[in-house]
FIGUGU-507067 format. One record per residue (C-alpha): x, y, z. Coordinates in steps of 0.1 Angstrom, whole numbers. Layout:
! residues N
u:v:w
X:Y:Z
...
***
This chain:
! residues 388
u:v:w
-249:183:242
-282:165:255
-308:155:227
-340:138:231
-354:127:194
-392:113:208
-424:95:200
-405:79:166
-408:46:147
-375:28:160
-356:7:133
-325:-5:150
-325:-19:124
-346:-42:138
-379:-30:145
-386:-20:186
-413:-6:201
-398:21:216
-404:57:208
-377:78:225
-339:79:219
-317:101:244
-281:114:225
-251:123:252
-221:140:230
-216:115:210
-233:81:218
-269:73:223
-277:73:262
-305:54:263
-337:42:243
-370:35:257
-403:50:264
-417:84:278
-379:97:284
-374:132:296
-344:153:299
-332:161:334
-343:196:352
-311:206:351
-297:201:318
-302:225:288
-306:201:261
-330:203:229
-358:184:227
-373:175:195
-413:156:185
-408:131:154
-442:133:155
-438:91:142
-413:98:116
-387:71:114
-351:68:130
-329:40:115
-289:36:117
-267:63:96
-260:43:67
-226:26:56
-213:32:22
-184:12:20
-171:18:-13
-165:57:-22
-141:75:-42
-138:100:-18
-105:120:-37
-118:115:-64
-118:86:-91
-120:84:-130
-89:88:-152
-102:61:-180
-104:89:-206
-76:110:-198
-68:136:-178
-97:159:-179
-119:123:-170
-105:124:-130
-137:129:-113
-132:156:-86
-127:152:-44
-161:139:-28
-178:171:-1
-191:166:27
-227:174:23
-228:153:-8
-225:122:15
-248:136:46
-274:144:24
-275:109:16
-278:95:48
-241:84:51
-226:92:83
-197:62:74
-178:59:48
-148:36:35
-128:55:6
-109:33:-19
-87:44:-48
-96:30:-85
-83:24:-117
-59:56:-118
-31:46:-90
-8:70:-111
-22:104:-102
-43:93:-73
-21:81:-41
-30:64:-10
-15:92:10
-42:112:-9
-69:89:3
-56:89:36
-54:127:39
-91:128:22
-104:104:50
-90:126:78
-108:159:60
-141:142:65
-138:126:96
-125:167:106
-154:177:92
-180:153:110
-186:116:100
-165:85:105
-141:73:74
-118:41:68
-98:35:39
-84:4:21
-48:2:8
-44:-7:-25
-61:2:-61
-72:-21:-95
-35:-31:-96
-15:-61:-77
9:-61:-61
-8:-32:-45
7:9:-30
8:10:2
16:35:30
39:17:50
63:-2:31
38:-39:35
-2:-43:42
5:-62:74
21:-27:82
-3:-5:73
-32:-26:88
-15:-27:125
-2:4:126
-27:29:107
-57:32:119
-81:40:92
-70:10:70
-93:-17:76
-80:-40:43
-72:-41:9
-91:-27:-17
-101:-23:-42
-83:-54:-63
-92:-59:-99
-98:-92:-117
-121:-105:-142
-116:-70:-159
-94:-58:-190
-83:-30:-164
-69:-49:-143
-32:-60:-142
-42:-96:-149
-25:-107:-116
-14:-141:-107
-36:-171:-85
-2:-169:-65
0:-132:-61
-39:-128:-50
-33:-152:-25
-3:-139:-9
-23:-109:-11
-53:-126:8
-25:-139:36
-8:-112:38
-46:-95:47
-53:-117:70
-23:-121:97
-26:-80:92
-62:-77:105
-54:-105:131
-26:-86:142
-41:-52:140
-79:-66:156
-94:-54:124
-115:-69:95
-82:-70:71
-107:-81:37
-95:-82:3
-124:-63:-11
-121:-73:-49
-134:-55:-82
-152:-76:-105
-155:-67:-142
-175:-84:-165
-146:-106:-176
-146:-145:-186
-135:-159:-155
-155:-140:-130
-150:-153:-97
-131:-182:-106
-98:-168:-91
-112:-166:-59
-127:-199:-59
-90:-212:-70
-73:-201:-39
-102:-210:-17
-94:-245:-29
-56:-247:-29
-53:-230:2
-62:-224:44
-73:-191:34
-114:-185:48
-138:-174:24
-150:-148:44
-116:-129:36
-130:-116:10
-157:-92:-1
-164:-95:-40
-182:-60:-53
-198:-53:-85
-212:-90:-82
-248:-77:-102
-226:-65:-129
-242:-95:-150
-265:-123:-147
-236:-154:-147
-214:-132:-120
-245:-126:-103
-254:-164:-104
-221:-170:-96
-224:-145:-65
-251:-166:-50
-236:-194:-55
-205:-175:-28
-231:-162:-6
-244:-198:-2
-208:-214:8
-208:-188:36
-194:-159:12
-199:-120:17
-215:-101:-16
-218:-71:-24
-240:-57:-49
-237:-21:-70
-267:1:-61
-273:32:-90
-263:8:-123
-293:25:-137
-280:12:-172
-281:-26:-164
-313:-46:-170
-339:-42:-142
-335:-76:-131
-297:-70:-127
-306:-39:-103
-302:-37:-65
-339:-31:-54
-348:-65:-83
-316:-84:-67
-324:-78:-33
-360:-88:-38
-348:-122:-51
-325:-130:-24
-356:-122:3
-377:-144:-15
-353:-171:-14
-347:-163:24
-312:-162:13
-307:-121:22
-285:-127:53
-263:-109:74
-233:-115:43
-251:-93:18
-239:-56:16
-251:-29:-9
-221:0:-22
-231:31:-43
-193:30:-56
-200:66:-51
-180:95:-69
-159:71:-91
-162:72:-129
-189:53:-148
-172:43:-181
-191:25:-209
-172:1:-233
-184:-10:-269
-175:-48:-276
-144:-41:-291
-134:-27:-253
-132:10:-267
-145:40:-245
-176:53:-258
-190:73:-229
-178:87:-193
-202:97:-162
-196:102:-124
-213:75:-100
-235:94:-70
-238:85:-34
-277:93:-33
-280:60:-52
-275:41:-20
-306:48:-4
-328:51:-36
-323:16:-44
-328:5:-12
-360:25:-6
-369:9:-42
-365:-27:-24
-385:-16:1
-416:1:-14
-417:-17:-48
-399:-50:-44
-419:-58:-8
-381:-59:12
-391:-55:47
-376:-22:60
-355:-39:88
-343:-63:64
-329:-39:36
-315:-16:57
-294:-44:70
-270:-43:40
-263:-10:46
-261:-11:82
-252:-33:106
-240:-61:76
-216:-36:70
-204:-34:106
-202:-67:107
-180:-76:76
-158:-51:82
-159:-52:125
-165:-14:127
-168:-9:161
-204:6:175
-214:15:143
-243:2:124
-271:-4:151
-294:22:173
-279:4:208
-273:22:237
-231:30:241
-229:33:201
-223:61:181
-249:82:180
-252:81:137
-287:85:130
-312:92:101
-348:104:103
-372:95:73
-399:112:65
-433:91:60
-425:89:27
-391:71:35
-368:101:20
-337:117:38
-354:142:63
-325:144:89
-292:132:99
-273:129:128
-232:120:126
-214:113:160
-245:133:176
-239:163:154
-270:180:136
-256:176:97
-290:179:81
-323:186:98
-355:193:76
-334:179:45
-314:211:46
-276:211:51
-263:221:88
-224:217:84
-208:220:56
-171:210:44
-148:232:47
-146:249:10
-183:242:2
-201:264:-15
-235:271:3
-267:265:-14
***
């Protein structure tokens, strides 16, 4: 399959002045200006008329089985589809297990990941849940990061966070080690991507084994670091040791200050919005809400849309150049978690693209060079989907 996408605005995500991008199977052919398709190929050919082509996004925390649990049984929040993620622009995705490592299973997650990637976008997985030590496939991490290839690291691992299994300074960082000679071994990222709650200690864990140990701090990625103003505070203050962060989009319910589009507005005005800062939706996973007493008082279901919203908010209220937010959910993510030809418009990478409408909404999405949404209306679906 040949397909010529011309006269666009080019975000790769840097901005280029090129207007025409050529798709082969799979991979983007070439990019440049005035490009034709050869006489003697039958390929489709399709005017942008100066719409804009960027990277497929990266959501690299998703609840793709399905998350939840906190309230009981009936609380699991159901199995992700697959036009709930193309819809939003996501053509990559990194599933995680939760809270609930009872009824929910890593060979569930790993089975999940495979559906999707079946059905037509690229998936990764990370071993582990809230608890520590964590379930693996294979009997260790170092295992299951050599040997299976969807498991880029371990994730996601609770502390600050009465949910979490309170683990050890000692067990986190044999955890950490244990990450890294696996992703060393296996030539993958192998992060500890780590839960934060709102708990007293925030990131002091972390900072502990950074201290008393060889371990880099790049091994891990911190998530849910906007969950309040001293974790946030205490996120920057990561990001500027040489730290990764990444930051909660669709938390709707924190203060405004507290929300992606606000946070990411901050760090670009500090020029401190580098190539470490990622943005998650923490899609499909429950969205619990304590009293002060730590009782549940109220139970929702987190959405993957929220990904772009927020950072089309950054954008077109908070001043965020394009290339710039679209970074974080790009090639940042690429790079922190060394996903191979994903994450940029270059010539030899997968050919995962999104085309926005003038008004910067989802108008159509390419995965691996396959048409899954074009005029904002679904073109594949998953398997048991029900059309509408």
């Amino acid at each position: 399959m040949w397909l010529l996408l011309k006269n666009a605005k080019l975000f790769c995500p840097e901005f280029t002045d090129h207007s025409d991008l050529l798709v082969v199977g799979t991979s983007i052919a070439a990019i440049g200006n005035d490009l034709s398709l050869p006489d003697f190929i039958e390929g489709e050919e399709i005017d942008l008329q100066g719409k804009t082509i960027v990277p497929g996004f990266i959501d690299a925390h998703v609840h793709i089985c399905g998350g939840g649990g906190e309230a009981g049984p009936a609380s699991r929040t159901p199995e992700l589809q697959l036009s709930q993620l193309t819809r939003a622009g996501t053509t990559t995705v990194v599933g995680c297990l939760g809270t609930d490592s009872v009824s929910r299973s890593m060979a569930e997650l790993l089975v999940k990941a495979n559906a999707l990637q079946e059905e037509g976008i690229s998936t990764y997985i990370y071993s582990g849940a809230y608890r520590v030590p964590i379930e693996t496939l294979l009997p260790t991490l170092e295992q299951d990061l050599v040997l299976i290839s969807k498991v880029i690291g371990a994730g996601e691992i609770a502390i600050s966070d009465h949910r979490s299994a309170q683990p050890q300074i000692k067990d986190l960082e044999q955890l950490a080690a244990e990450a890294r000679v696996g992703g060393m071994l296996g030539g993958k990222a192998g992060v500890v991507h780590v839960h934060l709650g709102d708990g007293k200690r925030g990131l002091e864990p972390i900072w502990t084994i950074l201290e008393q140990s060889d371990i880099p701090i790049t091994q891990f990625v911190p998530t849910h670091i906007n969950r309040t103003h001293t974790l946030l505070d205490q996120g920057i203050q990561f990001l500027l040791s040489g730290g990764h962060i990444d930051l909660t989009a669709g938390c709707d319910d924190f203060p405004v200050e507290l929300q992606v589009p606000s946070v990411l507005k901050r760090l670009n005005q500090r020029q401190i919005l580098n190539d470490r800062v990622t943005v998650t939706s923490d899609g499909n996973g429950s969205m619990p809400e304590y009293n002060e007493a730590g009782v549940l008082i109220g139970m929702g279901v987190g959405s993957v849309e929220v990904l772009w919203r927020d950072i089309r908010k950054a954008v077109i209220q908070g001043g965020v150049p394009l290339e710039v937010a679209l970074r974080t959910i790009t090639s940042n993510v690429s790079n922190v978690l060394r996903l191979k030809n994903k994450g940029m418009i270059r010539v030899g990478y997968d050919a995962d693209l999104v085309v926005l409408d003038d008004d910067l909404q989802v108008d159509d999405v390419w995965a691996m060079g396959k048409c899954m949404v074009r005029n904002k209306q679904t073109q594949i679906w998953g398997t048991y989907e029900a059309r509408n």
